[in-house]
N, C-alpha and C positions, 0 to 999 in steps of 0.2 A: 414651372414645368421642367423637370429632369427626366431622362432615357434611362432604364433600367435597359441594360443587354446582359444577357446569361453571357459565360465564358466557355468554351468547351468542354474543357478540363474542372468545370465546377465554380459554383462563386459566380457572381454580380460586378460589373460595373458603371458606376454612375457616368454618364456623360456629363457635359457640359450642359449647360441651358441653353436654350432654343431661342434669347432674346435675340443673337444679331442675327439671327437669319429673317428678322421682320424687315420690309421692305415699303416703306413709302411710297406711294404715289398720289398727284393731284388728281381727284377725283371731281364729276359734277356734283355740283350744289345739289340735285335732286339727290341723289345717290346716297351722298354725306349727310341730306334734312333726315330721309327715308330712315337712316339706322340711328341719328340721334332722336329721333320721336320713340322710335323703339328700345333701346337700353338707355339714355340718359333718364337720372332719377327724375327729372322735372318733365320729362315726354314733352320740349318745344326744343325751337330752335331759336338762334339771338339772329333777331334780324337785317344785324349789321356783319354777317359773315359774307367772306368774296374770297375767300382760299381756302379751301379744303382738303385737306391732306389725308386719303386711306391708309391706315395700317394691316398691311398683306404677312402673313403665312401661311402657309400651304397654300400658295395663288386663292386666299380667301378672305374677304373684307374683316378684320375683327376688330378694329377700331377707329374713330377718325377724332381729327384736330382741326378746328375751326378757328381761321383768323378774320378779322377784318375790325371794323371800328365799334369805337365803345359808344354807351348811350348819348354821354354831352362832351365831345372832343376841346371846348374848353375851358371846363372842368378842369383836368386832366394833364392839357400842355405845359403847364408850369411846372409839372413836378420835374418835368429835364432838362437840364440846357445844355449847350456844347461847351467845347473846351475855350470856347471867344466867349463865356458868361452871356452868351445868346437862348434862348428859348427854340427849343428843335422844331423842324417845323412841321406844317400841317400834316402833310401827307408822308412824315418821314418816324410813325409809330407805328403798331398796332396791337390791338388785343386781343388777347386767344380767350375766345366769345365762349367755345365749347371742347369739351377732351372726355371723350367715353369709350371704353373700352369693355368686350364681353368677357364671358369668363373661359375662354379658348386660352388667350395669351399666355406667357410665363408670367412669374415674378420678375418685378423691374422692367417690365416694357414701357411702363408709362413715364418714366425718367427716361426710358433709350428713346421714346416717339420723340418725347420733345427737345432731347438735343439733336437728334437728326434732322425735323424739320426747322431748329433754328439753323444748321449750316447751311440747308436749302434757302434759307432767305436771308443769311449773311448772303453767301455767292449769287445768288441771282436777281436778289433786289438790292443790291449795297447802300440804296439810300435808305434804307431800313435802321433805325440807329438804337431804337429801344421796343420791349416789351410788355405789355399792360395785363395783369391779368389778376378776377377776382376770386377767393375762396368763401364758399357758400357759408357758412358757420354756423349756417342757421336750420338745411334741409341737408348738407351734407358733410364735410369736414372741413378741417380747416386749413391746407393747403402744403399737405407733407411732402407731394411730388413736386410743386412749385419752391421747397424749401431742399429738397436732395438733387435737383434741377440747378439750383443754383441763383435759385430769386433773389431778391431783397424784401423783406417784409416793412413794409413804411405807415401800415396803418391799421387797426383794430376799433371798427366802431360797431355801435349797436344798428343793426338794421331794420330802420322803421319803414320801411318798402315794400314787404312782401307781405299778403295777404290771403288767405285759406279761404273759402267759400263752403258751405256746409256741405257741399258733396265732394267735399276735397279736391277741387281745383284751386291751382295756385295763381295767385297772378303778379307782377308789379306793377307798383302805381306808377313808376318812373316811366316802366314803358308806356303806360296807357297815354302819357300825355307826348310821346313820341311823335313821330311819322306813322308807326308802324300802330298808333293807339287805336286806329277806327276798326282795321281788320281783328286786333284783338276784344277791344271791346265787342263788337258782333260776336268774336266767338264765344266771349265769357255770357253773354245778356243782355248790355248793356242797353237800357232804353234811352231810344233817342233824345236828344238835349238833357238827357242826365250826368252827373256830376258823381265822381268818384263817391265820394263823402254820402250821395243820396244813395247811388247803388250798395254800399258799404250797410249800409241801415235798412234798407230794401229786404236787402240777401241776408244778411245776419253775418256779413265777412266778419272775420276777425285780424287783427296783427299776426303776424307769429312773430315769435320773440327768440332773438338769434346775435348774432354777431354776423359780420363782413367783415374779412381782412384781405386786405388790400397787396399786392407783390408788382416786383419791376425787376425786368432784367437787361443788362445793358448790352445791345450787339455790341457798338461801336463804344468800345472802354476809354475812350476821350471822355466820354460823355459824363455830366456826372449827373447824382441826385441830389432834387433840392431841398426834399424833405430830410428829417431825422428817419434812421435806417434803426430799427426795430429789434432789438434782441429775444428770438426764438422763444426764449423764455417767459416772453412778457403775456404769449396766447394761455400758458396755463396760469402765470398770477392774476389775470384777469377773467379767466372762467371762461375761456373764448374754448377750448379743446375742443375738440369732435371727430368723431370717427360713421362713416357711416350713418350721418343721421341722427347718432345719440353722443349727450357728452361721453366722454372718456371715465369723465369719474361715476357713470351710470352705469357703463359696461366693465369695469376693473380694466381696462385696456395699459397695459405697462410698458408701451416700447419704446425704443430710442427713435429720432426721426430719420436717421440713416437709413433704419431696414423696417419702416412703416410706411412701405409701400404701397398700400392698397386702395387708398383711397382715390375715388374720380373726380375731377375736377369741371371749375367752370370756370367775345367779351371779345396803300392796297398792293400788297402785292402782285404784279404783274402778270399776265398768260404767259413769261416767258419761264416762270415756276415749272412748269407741264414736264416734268421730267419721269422717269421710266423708276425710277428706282435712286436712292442711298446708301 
């Protein structure tokens, strides 16, 4: 989004963009569920979020960032260890569960949300040492602001977890077997004492067939990774592209990932976050 102002004297000129006038603040969970049911492509929420971050201009909600912990935390812990070849510890990751933004914003808000809210939790949770976060490849893109953000991409696999139900709700199997699996299965159907696999044949679910790429980004740069670190270019020899929902080579989409902005993403930080603004 750029300002057109008339000159007196005749002729146009372009402002600046309206990205750093966006404003951070921690918002409540209800607040942050409220608008991610409403613009995020998947209409839920990850029910491991415990920070929520609003994205404000014009004193008005237009996007939020959701951190807290991923589905199986150890899973996960080995991929960082410190700079003593130690394993980071429990409470010293997190994963940004959800990141949705409407279409008010400028271009590039969604790289500027998330380097703002990472200085907010370098400074005020410093035992925060790294970043976890995953891109959909399968219902939405494949993780271009996690990649002009400054990720690390460390993994591209096929995602056999997410399943479509003939009225086009989505669900995952990972989560249903959660904590958080009873209240979803209630909301999808699930009959009692039934089993993924019976429901799945019940319903008529099917797979969707997609990719999951995996990113890491390191607060604390002691830190290292212990995976192999992924070259950018490995998402298109491997058919992983996406934009919006459809591959890349569905839609002619040609751009560099520098200025392919646009896509939304998708995964404890302290009460002492509660800051007014960045």
């Amino acid at each position: 989004m750029k300002i057109v102002t008339a000159m007196p004297y005749g002729g146009y000129v372009i402002l600046m963009s309206r990205v750093k006038d966006i404003r951070l603040k921690v918002i409540p969970s209800k607040v942050a569920n409220d608008f991610v049911k409403k613009h995020h492509y998947s209409r839920s929420v990850a029910f491991g979020s415990r920070l929520n971050f609003g994205c404000f201009l014009d004193s008005t909600l237009h996007g939020v960032l959701q951190y807290g912990n991923p589905i199986d935390k150890r899973k996960v812990l080995p991929l960082v260890f410190t700079e003593y070849n130690e394993m980071v510890g429990w409470n010293e990751f997190v994963e940004l569960n959800r990141m949705v933004f409407d279409d008010y914003l400028p271009k590039y808000s969604e790289s500027r949300c998330i380097a703002v809210s990472i200085r907010l939790i370098k400074k005020n949770a410093p035992h925060i040492k790294w970043i976890l976060s995953f891109a959909d490849g399968t219902q939405c893109g494949d993780g271009t602001i996690y990649r002009a953000s400054g990720f690390k991409l460390t993994n591209i696999k096929e995602n056999k977890s997410l399943c479509k139900m003939p009225n086009g709700v989505v669900f995952n199997e990972i989560s249903t077997r959660q904590l958080q699996g009873a209240s979803l299965r209630r909301k999808i159907g699930f009959r009692l004492g039934e089993t993924i696999k019976l429901f799945k044949e019940r319903t008529g679910s099917v797979a969707i067939k997609g990719n999951q790429l995996r990113y890491i980004y390191l607060i604390d740069k002691t830190c290292k990774i212990t995976v192999p670190i992924l070259p950018f270019s490995k998402i298109k020899e491997m058919g992983a592209s996406m934009y919006l929902g459809k591959k890349i080579c569905d839609v002619g989409v040609k751009r560099s990932t520098a200025s392919f902005q646009d896509v939304g993403g998708g995964a404890i930080p302290t009460t002492s976050l509660h800051l007014n603004y960045a």
